[in-house]
N, CA, C and O atoms as CSV, one atom per row, in Angstrom:
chain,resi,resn,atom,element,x,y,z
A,1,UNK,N,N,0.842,-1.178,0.000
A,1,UNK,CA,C,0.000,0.000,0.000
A,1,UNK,C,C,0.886,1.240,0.000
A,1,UNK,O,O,1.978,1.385,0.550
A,2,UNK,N,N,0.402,1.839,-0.508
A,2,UNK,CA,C,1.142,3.309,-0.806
A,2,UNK,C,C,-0.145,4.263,-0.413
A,2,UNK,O,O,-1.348,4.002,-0.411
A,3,UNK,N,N,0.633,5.573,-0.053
A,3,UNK,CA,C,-0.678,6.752,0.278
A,3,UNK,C,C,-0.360,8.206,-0.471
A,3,UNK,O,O,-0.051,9.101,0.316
A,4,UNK,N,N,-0.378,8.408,-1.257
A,4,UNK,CA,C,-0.240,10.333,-1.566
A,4,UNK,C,C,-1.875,11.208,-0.782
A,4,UNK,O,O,-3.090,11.030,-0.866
A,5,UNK,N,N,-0.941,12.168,-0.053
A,5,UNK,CA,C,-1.539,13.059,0.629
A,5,UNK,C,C,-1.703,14.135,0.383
A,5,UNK,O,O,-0.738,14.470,-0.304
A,6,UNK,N,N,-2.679,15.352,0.577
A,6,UNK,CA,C,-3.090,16.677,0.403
A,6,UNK,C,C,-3.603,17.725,1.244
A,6,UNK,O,O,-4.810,17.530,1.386
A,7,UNK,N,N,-3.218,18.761,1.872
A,7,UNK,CA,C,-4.152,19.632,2.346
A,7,UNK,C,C,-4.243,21.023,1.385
A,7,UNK,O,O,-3.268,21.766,1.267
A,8,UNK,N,N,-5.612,21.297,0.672
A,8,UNK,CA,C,-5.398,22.548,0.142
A,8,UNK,C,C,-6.558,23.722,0.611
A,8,UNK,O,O,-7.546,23.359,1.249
A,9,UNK,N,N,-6.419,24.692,0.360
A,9,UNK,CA,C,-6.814,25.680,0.929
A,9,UNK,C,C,-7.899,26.430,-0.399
A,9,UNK,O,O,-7.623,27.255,-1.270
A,10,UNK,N,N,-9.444,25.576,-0.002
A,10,UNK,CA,C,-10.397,26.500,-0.987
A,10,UNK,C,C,-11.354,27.329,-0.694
A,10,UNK,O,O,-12.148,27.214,0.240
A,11,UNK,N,N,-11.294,28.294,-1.591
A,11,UNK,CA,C,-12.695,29.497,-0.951
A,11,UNK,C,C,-13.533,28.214,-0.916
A,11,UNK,O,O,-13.605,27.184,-1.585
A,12,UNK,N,N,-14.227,28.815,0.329
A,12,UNK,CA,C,-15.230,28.584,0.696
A,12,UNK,C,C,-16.718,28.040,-0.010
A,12,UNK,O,O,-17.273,26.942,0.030
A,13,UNK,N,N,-17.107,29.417,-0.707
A,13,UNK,CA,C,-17.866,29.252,-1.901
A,13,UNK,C,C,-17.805,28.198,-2.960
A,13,UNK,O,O,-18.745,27.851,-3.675
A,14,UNK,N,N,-16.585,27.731,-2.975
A,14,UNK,CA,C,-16.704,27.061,-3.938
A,14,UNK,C,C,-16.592,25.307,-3.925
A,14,UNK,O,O,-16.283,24.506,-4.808
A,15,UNK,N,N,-17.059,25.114,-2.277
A,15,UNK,CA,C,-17.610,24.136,-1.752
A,15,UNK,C,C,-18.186,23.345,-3.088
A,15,UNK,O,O,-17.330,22.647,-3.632
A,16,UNK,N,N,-18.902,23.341,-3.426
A,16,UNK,CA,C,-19.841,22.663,-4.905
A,16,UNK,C,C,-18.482,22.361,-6.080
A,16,UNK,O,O,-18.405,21.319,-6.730
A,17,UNK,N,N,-17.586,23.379,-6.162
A,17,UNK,CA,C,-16.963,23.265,-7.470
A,17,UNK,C,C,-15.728,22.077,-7.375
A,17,UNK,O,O,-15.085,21.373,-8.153
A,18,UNK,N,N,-15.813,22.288,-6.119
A,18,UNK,CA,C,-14.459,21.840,-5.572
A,18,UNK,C,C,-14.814,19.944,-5.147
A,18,UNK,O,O,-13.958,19.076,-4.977
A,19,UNK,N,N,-16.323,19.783,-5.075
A,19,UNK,CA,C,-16.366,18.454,-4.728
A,19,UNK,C,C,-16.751,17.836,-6.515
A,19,UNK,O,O,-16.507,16.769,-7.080
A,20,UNK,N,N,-17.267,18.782,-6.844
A,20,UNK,CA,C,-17.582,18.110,-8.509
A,20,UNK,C,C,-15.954,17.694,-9.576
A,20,UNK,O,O,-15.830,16.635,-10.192
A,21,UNK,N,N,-14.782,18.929,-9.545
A,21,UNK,CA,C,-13.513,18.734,-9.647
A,21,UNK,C,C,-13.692,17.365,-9.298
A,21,UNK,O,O,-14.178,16.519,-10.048
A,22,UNK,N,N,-13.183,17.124,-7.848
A,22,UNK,CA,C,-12.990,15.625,-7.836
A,22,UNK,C,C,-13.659,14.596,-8.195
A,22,UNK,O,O,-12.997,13.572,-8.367
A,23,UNK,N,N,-15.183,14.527,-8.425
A,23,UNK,CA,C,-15.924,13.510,-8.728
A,23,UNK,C,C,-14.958,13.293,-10.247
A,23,UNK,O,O,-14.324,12.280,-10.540
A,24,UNK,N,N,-15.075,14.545,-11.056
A,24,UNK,CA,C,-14.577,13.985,-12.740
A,24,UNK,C,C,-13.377,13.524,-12.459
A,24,UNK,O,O,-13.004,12.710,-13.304
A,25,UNK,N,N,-12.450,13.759,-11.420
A,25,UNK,CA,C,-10.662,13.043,-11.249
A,25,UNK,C,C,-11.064,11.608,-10.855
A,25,UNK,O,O,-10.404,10.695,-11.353
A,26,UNK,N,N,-11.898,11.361,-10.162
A,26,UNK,CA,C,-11.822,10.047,-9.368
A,26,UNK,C,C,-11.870,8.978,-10.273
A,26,UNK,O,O,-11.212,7.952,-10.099
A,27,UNK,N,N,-12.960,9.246,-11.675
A,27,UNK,CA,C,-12.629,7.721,-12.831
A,27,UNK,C,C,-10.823,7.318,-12.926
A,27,UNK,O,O,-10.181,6.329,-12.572
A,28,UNK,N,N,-10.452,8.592,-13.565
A,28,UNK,CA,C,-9.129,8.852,-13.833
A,28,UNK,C,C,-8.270,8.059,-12.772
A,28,UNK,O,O,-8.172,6.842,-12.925
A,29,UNK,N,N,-7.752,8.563,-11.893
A,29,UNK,CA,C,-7.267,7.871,-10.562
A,29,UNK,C,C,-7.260,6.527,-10.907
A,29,UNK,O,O,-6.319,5.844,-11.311
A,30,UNK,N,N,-8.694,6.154,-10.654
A,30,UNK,CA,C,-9.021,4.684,-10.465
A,30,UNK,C,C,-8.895,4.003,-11.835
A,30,UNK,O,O,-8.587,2.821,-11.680
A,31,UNK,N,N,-8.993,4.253,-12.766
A,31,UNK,CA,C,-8.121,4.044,-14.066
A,31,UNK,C,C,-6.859,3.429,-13.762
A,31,UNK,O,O,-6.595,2.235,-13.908
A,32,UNK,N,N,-5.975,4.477,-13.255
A,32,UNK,CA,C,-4.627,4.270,-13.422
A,32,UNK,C,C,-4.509,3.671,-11.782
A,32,UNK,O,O,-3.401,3.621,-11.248
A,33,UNK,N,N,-5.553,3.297,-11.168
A,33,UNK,CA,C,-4.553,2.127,-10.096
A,33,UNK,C,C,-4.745,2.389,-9.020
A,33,UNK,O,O,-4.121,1.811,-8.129
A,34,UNK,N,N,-5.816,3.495,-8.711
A,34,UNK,CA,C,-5.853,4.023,-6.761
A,34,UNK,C,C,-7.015,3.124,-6.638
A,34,UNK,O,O,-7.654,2.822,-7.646
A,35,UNK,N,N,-7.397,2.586,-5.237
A,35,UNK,CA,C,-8.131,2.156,-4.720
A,35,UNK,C,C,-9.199,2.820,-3.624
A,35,UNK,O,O,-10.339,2.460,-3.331
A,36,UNK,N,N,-8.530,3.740,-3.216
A,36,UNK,CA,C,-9.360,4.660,-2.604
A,36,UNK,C,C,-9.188,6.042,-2.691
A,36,UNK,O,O,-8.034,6.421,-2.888
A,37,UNK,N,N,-10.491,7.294,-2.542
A,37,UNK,CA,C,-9.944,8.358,-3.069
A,37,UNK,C,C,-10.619,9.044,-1.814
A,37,UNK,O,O,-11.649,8.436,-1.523
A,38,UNK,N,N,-10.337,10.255,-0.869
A,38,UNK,CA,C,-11.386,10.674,0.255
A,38,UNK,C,C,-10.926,12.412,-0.095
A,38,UNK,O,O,-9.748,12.771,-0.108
A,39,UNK,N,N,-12.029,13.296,-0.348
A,39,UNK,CA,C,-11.996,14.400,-0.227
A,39,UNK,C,C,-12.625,15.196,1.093
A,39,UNK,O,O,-13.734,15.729,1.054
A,40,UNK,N,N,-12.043,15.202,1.889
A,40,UNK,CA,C,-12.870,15.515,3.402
A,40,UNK,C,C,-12.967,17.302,3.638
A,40,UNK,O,O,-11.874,17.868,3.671
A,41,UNK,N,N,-13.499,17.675,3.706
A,41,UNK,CA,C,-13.779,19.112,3.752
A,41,UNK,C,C,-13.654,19.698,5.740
A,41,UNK,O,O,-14.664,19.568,6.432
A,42,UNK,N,N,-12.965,20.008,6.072
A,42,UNK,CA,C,-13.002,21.086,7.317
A,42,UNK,C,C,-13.671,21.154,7.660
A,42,UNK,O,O,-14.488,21.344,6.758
A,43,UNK,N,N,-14.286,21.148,8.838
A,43,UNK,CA,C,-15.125,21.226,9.788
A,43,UNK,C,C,-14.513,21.874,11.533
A,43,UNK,O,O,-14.926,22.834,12.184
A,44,UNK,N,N,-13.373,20.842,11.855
A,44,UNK,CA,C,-13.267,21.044,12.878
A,44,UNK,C,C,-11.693,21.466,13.315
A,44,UNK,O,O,-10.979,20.981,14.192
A,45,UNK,N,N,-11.379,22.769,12.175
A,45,UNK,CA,C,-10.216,23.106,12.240
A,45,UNK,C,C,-9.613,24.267,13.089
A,45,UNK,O,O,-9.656,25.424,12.670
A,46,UNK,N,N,-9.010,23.922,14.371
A,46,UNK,CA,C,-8.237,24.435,15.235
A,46,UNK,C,C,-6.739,25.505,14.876
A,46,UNK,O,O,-5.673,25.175,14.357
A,47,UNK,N,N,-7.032,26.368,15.205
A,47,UNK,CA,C,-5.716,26.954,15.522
A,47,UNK,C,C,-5.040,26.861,16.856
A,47,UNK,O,O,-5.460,27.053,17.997
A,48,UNK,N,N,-3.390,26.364,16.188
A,48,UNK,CA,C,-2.728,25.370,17.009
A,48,UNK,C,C,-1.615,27.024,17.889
A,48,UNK,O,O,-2.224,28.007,17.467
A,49,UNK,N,N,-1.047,27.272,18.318
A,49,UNK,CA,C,-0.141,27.755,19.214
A,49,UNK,C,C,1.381,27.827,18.582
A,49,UNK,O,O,2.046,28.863,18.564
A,50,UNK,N,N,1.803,26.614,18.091
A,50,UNK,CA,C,3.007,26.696,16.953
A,50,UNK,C,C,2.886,26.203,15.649
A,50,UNK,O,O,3.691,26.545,14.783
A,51,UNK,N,N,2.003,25.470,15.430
A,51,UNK,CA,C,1.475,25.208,13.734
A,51,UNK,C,C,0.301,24.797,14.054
A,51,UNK,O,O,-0.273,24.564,15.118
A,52,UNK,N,N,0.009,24.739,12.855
A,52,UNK,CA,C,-2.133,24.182,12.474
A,52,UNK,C,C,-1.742,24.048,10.722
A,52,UNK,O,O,-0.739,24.352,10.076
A,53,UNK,N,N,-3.277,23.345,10.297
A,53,UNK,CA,C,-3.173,22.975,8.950
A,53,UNK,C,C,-3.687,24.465,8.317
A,53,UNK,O,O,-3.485,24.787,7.146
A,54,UNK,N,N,-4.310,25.216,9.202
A,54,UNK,CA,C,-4.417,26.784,8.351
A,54,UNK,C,C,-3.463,27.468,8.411
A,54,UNK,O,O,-3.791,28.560,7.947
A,55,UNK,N,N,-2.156,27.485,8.802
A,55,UNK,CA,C,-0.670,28.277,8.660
A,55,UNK,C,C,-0.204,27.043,7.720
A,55,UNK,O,O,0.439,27.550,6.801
A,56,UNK,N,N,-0.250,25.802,7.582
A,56,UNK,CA,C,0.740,25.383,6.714
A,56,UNK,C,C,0.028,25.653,5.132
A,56,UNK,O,O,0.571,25.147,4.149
A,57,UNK,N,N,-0.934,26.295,5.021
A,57,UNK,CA,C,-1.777,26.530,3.408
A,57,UNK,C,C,-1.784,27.919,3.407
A,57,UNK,O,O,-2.069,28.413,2.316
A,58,UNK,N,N,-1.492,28.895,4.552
A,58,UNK,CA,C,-1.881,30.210,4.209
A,58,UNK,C,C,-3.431,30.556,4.190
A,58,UNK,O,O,-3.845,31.485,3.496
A,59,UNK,N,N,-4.130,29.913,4.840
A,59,UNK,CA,C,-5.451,29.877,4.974
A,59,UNK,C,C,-6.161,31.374,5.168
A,59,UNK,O,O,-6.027,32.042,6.194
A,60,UNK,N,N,-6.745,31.682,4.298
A,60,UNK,CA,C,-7.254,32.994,4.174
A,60,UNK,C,C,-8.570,33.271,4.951
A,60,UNK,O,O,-8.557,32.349,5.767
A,61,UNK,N,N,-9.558,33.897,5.158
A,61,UNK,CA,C,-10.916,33.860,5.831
A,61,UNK,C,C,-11.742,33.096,5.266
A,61,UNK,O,O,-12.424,32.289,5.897
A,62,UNK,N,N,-11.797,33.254,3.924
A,62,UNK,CA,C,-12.891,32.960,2.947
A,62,UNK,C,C,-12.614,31.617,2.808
A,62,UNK,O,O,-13.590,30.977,2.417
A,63,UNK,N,N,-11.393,30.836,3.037
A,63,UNK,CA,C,-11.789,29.721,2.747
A,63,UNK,C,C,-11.168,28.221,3.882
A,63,UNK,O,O,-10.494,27.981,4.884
A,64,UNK,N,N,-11.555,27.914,3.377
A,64,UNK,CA,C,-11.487,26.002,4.049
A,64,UNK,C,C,-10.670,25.331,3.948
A,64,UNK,O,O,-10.589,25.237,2.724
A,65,UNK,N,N,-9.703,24.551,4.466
A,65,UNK,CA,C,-8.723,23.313,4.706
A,65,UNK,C,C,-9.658,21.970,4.367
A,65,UNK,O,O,-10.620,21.504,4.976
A,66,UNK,N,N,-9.048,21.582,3.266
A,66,UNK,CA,C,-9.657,20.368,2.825
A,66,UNK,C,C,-8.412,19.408,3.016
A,66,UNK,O,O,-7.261,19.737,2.729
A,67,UNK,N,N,-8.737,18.337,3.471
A,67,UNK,CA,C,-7.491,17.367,3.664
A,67,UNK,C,C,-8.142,15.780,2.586
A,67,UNK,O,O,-9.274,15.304,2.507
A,68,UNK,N,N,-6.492,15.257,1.746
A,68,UNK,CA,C,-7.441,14.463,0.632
A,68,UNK,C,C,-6.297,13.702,1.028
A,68,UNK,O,O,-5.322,14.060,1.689
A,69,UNK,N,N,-6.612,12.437,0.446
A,69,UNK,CA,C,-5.428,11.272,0.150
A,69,UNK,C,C,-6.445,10.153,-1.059
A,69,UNK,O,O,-7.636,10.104,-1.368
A,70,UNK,N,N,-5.220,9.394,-1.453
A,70,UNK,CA,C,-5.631,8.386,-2.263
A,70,UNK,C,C,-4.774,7.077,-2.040
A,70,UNK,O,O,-3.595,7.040,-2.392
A,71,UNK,N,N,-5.159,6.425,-1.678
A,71,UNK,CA,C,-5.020,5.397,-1.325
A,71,UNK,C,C,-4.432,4.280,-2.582
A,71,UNK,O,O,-5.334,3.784,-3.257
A,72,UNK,N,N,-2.756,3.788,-2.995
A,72,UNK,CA,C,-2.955,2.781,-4.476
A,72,UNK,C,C,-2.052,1.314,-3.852
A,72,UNK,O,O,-1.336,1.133,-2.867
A,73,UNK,N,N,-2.449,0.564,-4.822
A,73,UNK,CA,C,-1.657,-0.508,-3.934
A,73,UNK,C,C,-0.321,-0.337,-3.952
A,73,UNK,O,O,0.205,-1.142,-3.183
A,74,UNK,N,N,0.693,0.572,-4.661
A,74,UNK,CA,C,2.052,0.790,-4.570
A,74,UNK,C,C,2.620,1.637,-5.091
A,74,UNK,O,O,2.031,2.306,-5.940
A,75,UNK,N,N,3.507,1.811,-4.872
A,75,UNK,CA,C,4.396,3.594,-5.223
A,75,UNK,C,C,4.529,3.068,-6.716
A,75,UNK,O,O,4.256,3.999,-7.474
A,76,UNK,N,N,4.866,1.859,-7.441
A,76,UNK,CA,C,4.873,2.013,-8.777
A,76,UNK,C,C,3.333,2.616,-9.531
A,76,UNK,O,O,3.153,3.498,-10.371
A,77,UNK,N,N,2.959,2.260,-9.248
A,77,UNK,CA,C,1.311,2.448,-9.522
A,77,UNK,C,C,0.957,4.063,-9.336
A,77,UNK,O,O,0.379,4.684,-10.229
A,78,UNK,N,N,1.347,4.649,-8.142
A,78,UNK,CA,C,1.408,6.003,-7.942
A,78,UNK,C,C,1.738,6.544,-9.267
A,78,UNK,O,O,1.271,6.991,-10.315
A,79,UNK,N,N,3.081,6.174,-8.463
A,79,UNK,CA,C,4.103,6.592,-9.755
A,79,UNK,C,C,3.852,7.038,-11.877
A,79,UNK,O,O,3.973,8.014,-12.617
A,80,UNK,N,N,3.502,5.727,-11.965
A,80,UNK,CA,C,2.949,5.505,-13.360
A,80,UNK,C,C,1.244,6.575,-13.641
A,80,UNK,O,O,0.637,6.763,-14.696
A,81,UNK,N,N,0.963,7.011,-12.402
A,81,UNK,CA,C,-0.481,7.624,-12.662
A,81,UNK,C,C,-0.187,9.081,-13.003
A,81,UNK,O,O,-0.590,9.705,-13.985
A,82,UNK,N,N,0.807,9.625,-11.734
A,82,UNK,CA,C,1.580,10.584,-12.356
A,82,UNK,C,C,1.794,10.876,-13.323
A,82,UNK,O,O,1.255,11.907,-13.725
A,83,UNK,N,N,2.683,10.138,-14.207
A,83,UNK,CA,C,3.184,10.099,-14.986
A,83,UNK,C,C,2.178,10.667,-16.613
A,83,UNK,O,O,2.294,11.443,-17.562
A,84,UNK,N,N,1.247,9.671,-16.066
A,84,UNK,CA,C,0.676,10.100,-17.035
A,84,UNK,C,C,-0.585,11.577,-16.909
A,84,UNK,O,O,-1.571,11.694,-17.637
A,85,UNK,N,N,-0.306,12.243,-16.144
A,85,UNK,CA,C,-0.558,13.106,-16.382
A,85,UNK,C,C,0.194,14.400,-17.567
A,85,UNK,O,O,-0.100,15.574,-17.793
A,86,UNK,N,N,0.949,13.740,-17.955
A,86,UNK,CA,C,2.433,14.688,-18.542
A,86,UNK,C,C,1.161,13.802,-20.166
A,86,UNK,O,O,0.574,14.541,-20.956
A,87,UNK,N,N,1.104,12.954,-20.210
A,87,UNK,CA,C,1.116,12.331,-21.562
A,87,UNK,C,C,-0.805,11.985,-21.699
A,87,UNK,O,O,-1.218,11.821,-22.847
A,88,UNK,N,N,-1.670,11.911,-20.727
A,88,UNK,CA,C,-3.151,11.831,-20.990
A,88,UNK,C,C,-3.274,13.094,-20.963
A,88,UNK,O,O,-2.590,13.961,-20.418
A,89,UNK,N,N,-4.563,13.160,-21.839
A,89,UNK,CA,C,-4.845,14.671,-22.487
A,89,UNK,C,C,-6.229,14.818,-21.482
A,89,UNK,O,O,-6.818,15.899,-21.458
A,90,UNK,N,N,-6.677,13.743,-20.712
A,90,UNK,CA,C,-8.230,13.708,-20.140
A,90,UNK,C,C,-7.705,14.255,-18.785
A,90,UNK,O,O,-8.631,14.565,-18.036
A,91,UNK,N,N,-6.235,14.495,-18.176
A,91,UNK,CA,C,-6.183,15.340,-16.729
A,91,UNK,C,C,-6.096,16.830,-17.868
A,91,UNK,O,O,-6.576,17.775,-17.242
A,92,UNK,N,N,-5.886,17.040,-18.525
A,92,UNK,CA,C,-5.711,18.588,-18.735
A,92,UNK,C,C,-7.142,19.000,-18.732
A,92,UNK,O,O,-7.561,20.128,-18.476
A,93,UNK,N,N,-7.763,18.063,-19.013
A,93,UNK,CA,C,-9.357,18.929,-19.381
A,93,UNK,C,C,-9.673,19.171,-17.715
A,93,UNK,O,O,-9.879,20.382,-17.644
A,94,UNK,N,N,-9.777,18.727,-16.663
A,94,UNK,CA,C,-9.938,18.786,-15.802
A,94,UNK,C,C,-8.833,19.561,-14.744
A,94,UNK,O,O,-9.104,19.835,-13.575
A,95,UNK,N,N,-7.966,19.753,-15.190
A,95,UNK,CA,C,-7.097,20.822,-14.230
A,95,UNK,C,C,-7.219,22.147,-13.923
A,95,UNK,O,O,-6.270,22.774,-13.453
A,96,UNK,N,N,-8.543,22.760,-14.189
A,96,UNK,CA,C,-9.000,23.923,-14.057
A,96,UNK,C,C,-9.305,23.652,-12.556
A,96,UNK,O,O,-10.461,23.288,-12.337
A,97,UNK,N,N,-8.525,23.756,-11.545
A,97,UNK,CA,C,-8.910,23.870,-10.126
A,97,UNK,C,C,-9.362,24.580,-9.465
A,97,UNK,O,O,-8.480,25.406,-9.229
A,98,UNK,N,N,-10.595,24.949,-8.743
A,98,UNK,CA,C,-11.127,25.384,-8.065
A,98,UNK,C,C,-10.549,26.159,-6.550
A,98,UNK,O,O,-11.214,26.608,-5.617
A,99,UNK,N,N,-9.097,26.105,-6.738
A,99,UNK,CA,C,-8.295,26.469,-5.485
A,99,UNK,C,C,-7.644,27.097,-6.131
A,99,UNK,O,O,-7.744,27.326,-7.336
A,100,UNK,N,N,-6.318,27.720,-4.816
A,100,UNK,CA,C,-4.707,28.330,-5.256
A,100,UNK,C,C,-4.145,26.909,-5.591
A,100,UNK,O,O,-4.247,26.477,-4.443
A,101,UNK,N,N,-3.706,26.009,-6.189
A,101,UNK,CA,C,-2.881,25.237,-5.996
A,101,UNK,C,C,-1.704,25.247,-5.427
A,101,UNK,O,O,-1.153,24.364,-4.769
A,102,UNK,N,N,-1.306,26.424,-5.752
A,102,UNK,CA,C,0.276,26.912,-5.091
A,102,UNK,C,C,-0.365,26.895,-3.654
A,102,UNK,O,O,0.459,27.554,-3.019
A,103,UNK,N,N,-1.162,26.600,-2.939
A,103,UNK,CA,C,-0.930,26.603,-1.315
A,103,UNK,C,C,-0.984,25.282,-1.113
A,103,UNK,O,O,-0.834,24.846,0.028
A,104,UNK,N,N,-1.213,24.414,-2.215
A,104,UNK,CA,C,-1.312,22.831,-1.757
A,104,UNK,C,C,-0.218,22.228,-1.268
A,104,UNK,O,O,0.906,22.708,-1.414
A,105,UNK,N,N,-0.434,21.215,-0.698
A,105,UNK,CA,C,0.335,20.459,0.017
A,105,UNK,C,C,0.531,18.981,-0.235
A,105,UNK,O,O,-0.303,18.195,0.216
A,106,UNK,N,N,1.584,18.540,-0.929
A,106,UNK,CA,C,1.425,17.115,-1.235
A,106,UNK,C,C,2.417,16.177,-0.803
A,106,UNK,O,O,3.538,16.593,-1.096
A,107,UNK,N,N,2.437,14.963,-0.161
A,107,UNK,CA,C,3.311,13.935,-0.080
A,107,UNK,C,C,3.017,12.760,-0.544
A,107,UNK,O,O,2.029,12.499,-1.231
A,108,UNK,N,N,3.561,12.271,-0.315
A,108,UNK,CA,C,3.439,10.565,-0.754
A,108,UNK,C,C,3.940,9.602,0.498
A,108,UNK,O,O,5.132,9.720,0.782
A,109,UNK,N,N,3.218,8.729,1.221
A,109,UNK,CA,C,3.507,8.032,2.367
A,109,UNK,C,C,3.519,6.528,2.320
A,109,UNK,O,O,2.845,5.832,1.561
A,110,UNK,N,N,4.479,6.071,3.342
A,110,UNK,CA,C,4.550,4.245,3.325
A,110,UNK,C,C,3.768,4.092,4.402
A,110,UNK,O,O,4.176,4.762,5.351
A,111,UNK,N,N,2.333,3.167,4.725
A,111,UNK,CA,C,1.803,3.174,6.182
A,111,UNK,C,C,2.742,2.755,7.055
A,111,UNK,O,O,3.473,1.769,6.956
A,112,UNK,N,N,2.682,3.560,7.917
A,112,UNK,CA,C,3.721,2.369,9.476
A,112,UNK,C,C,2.197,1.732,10.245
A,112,UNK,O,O,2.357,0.533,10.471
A,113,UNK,N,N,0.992,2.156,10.628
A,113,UNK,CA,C,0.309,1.223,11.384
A,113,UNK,C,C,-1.001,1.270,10.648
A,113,UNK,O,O,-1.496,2.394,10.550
A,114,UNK,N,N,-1.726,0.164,10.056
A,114,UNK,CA,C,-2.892,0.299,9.437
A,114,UNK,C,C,-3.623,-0.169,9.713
A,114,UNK,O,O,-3.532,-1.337,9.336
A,115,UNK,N,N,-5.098,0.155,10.626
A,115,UNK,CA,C,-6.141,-1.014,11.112
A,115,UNK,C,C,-7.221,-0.404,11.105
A,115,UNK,O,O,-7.504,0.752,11.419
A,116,UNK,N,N,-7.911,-1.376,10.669
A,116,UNK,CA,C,-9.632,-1.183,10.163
A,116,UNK,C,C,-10.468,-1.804,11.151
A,116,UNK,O,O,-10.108,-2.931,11.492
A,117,UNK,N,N,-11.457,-1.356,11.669
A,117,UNK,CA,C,-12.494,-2.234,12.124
A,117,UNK,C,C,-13.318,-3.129,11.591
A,117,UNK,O,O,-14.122,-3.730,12.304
């Protein structure tokens, strides 16, 4: 299992634009190999004393800390989905993002503890 991670920072308003964006990414994704996709929207976001997820995006008034990941069975698989974003012409139609992107936040993670109920 492999994980790429996200927190980005969207007006507010554009709550609607911003969950439809992902509905059209999620075929795509799952195309190229993710198994799970979660767009979770802010709710219960704290300002922390020496960091919070609204100082690491530059979080403005108007908008919201959305935290995303996708879940694929392996960094090659990641990897190769990437990739083809450089060479499928069906992520360009959809890269009109509904955010700053430049405040996004992305990694890519190995689980250390994973348990489900």
């Amino acid at each position: 299992m492999y994980v790429s991670g996200f927190l980005s920072p969207v007006p507010t308003a554009n709550k609607d634009a911003y969950a439809e964006h992902a509905r059209k990414a999620w075929p795509l994704f799952k195309e190229y190999g993710a198994v799970e996709f979660m767009e979770a929207w802010g709710e219960n976001v704290p300002q922390g004393k020496t960091t919070d997820y609204r100082r690491a995006v530059k979080l403005e008034d108007d908008e919201t800390v959305v935290f995303s990941w996708i879940v694929w069975p392996n960094k090659e698989t990641a990897d190769a989905c990437e990739k083809s974003m450089q060479t499928d012409d069906r992520w360009q139609a959809i890269m009109d993002m509904p955010f700053d992107a430049k405040r996004m936040i992305v990694g890519d993670f190995v689980p250390l503890v994973h348990e489900k109920a």
